[in-house]
C-alpha positions in Angstrom: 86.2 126.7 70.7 84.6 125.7 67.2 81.2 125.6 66.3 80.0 123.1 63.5 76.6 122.6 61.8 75.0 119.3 61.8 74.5 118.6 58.5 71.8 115.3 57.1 73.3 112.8 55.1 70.6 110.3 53.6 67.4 109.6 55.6 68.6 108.1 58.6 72.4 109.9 59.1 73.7 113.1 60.4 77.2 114.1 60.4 79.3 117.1 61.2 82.5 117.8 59.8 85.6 117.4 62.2 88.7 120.3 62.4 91.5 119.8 60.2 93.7 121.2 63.0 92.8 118.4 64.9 92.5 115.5 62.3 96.0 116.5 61.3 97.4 116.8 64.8 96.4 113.1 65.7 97.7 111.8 62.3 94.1 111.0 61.1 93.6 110.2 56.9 90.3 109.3 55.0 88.9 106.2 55.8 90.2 105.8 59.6 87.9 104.8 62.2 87.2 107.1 64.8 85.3 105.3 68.1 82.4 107.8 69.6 81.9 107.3 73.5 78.5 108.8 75.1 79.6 110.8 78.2 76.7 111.3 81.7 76.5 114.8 80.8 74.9 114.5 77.0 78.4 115.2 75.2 79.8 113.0 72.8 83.9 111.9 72.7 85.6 111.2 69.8 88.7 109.1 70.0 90.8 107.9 67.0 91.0 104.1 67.1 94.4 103.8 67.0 94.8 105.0 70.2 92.5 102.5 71.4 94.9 99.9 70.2 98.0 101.5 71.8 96.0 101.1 75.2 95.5 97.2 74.3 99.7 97.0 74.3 101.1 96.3 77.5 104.1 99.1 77.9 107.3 97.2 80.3 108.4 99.6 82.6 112.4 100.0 83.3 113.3 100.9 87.2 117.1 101.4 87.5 118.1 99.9 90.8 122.1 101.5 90.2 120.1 104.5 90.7 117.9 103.8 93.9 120.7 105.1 97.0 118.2 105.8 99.6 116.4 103.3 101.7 113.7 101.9 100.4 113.4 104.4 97.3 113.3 101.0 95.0 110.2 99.9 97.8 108.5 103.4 96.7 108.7 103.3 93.0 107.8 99.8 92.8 104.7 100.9 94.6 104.4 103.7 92.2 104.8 101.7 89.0 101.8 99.4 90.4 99.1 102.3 92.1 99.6 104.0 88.0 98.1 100.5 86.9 101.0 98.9 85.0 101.1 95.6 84.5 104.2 94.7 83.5 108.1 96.4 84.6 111.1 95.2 85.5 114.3 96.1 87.9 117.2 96.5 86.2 121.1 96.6 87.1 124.3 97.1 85.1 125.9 94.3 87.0 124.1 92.5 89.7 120.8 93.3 91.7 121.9 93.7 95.3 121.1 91.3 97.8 119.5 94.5 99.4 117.5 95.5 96.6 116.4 91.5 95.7 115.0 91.6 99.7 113.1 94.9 98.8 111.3 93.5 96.1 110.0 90.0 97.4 108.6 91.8 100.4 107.1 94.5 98.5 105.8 92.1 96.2 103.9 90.1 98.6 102.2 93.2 99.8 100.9 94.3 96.6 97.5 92.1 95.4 98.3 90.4 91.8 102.3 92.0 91.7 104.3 89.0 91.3 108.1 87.9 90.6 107.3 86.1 86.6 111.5 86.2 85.9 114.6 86.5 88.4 117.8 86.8 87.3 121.4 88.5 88.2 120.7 91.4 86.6 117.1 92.0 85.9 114.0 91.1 87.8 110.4 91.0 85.6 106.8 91.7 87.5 103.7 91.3 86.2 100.5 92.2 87.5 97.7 89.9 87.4 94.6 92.5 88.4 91.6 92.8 86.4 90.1 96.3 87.8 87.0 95.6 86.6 86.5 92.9 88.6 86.6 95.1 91.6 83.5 97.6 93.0 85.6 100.7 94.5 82.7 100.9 97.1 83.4 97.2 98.5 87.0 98.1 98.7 86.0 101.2 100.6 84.5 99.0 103.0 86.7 96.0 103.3 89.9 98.8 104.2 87.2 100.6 106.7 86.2 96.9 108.3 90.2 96.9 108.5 90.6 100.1 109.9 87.7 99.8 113.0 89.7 96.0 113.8 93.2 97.1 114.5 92.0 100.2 116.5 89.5 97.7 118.5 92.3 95.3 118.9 95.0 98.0 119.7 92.8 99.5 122.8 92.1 96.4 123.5 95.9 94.8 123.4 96.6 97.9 126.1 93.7 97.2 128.4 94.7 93.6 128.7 98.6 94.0 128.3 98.5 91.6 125.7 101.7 91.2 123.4 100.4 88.9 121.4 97.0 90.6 120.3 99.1 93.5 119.4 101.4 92.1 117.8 98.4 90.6 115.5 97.2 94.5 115.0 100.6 95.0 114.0 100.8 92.7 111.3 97.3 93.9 110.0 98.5 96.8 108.5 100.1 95.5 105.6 96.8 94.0 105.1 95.3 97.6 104.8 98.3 98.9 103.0 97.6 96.2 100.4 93.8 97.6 100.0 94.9 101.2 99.6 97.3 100.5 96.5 94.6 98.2 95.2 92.5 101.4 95.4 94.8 103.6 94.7 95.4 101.9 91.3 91.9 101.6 90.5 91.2 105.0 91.1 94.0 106.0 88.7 92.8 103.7 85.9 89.7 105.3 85.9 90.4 109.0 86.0 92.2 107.6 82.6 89.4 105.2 80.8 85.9 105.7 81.2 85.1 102.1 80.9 87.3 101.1 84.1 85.7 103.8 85.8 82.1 102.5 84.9 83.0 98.7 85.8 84.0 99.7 89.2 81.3 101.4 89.8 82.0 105.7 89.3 79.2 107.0 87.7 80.8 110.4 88.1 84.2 111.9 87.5 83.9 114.0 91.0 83.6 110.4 92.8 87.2 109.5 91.6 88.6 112.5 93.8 85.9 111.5 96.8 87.1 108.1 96.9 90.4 109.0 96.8 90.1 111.0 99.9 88.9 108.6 101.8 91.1 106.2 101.0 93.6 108.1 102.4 91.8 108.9 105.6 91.1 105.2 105.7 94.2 104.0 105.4 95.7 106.7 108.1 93.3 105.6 110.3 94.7 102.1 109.9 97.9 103.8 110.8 97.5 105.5 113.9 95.5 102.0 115.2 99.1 100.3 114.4 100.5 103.5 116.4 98.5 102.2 119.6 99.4 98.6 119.2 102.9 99.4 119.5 102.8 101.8 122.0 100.3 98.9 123.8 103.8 96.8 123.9 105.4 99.2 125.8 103.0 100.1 127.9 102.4 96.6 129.2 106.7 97.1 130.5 106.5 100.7 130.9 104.1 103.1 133.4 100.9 100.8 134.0 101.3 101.0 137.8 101.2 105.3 137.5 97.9 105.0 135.7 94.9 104.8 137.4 91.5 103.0 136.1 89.5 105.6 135.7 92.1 107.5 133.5 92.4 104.1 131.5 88.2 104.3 131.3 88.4 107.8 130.2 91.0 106.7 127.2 89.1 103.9 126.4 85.7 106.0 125.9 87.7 108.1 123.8 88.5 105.1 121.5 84.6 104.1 121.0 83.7 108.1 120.3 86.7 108.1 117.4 85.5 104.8 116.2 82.3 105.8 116.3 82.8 109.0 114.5 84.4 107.3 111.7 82.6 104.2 111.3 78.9 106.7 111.3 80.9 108.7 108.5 81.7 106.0 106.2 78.1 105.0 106.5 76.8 108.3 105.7 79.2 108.5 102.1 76.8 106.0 101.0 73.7 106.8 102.6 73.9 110.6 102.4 72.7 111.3 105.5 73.4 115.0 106.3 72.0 115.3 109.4 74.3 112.4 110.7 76.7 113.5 109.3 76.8 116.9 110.6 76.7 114.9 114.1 79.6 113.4 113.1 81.1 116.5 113.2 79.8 117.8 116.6 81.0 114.7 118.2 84.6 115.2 116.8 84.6 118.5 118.8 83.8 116.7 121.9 86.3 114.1 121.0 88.9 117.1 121.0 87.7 118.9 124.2 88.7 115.4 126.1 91.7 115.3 124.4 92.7 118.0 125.7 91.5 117.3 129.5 93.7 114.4 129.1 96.4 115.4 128.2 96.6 117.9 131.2 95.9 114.7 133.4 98.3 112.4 132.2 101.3 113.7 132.7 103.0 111.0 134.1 102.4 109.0 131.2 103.8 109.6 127.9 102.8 106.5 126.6 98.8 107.0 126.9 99.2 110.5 126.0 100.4 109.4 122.9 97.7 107.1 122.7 94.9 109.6 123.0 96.8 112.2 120.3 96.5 108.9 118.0 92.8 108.5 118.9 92.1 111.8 118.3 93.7 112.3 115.0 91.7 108.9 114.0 88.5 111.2 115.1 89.9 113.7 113.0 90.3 111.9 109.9 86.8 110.3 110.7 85.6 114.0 110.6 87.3 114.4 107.2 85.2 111.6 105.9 82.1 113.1 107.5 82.4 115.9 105.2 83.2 114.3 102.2 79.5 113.1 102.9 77.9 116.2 102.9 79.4 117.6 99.9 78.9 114.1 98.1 74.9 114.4 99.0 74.5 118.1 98.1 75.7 116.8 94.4 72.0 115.4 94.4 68.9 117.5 95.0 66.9 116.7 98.4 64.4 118.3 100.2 67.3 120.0 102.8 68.8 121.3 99.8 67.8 121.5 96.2 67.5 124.2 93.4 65.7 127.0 93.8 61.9 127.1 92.9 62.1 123.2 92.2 60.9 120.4 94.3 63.6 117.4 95.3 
């Protein structure tokens, strides 16, 4: 670490001299601009304009398809190359795409918001993504996926109760529609751990909510997984093992659902309000939530299927809990009157 004076230049002007170490290292010569970018916490950052203009150039992405063997490994990197925020990349084949590998990437395509198909040919297919991150607040996203989340696992209890096919069926489907707000999140989160100004637009006023956010996108989105878990095992419960189950057992699972659902719905609330103390109860409940669990379980043993119903609801609780505590640490970043520095007043 280097210490520099601040030195007056004129009447209005200050300047401090930069390390040659460092000018030389980033190529810098008299008379380049270098940009100067206020951080939160009072520092100052100094980037060389040029690499400002490098960010301004679209970089094309090559993904080999000779290369992708495995099932859906093209799917995967395609979802990769889009969550790191590139816009534009392109499959590529020595020969000729396979008819496989063509299928993989129209279906992936229509799963991933703005990712589109801009050039097809034998060998080479070009995608281009259309997002504008700042046009998105992470905190609406957060909300949408969780408004996502609570419907399937509504519907999913709901599709068992009534043996309805269809209904879960619909759940089913959902999913893609919550897989496509995770990568949009995913990718905004990753553009703005890189630029400060994407990170401002969507609305991070701190570096720490990047990783926050992150999490719970994650729970969210497992949530909206386990809910698809139910709906399908709702389909075979309506052919398999309804008679051996009675209705009280069915009550018991389907209180089990609210409490998980309310556990994680009360949590995301709390990440914005920063309600400790409802958050904590968040937490309490979730040990209540496992206590039945495991009463159920010991009861159902003549039913597979509901058991693993209730291990889904439960890890849905779980991940709710998760959320709960991102919460608490979120509002302890903040002075209040349960917790604040000491000899200060919130």
């Amino acid at each position: 670490m280097e210490s520099r004076k601040i030195q007056r230049v004129g009447y209005s002007t200050f300047s401090v001299s930069l390390p040659k170490d460092w000018v030389e290292n980033k190529g810098l010569k008299q008379g380049d601009l270098i940009v100067l970018l206020p951080e939160k916490d009072g520092s100052l950052k100094l980037i060389p304009s040029s690499m400002i203009e490098r960010k301004t150039q679209i970089e094309e992405y090559e993904i080999n398809s000779d290369l992708c063997n495995e099932p859906r490994m093209l799917e995967r990197l395609i979802v990769g190359n889009y969550t790191l925020g590139r816009d534009a990349f392109r499959i590529v084949s020595s020969a000729r795409i396979s008819s496989m590998h063509v299928d993989e990437v129209r279906q992936i395509t229509r799963r991933l918001m703005g990712l589109g198909i801009v050039q097809e040919t034998p060998p080479r297919i070009d995608l281009q993504c259309s997002i504008d991150p700042t046009k998105f607040k992470i905190d609406m996203l957060m909300r949408r996926l969780s408004v996502i989340a609570s419907t399937m696992n509504t519907e999913a209890i709901q599709a068992l109760t009534e043996s309805n096919q269809e209904l879960a069926e619909d759940t089913i489907r959902r999913e893609d529609e919550a897989d496509m707000m995770y990568w949009l999140a995913i990718r905004l989160l990753l553009s703005a751990q890189r630029d400060r100004v994407i990170a401002d637009k969507i609305g991070l006023e701190e570096p720490s909510q990047i990783l926050y956010y992150t999490l719970i996108t994650r729970y969210l989105e497992m949530i909206a997984d386990y809910a698809e878990n139910i709906a399908r095992r709702a389909i075979e419960f309506k052919t398999h093992g309804k008679e051996r189950v009675s209705k009280h057992a069915m009550r018991r699972v389907i209180n089990l659902s609210e409490l998980a659902q309310n556990v994680f719905l009360k949590a995301m609330d709390c990440v914005f309000t920063g309600n400790i103390e409802i958050a904590n109860n968040v937490l309490e409940i979730s040990k209540v939530i496992r206590n039945e669990h495991e009463r159920l379980m010991k009861e159902l043993p003549e039913s597979p299927i509901l058991r693993t119903v209730v291990l889904d609801l439960t890890r849905i609780a779980d991940n709710g809990a998760g959320i709960a505590v991102i919460a608490i640490n979120r509002a302890l970043e903040k002075p209040s009157k349960i917790c604040s520095v000491s000899g200060s007043e919130a």
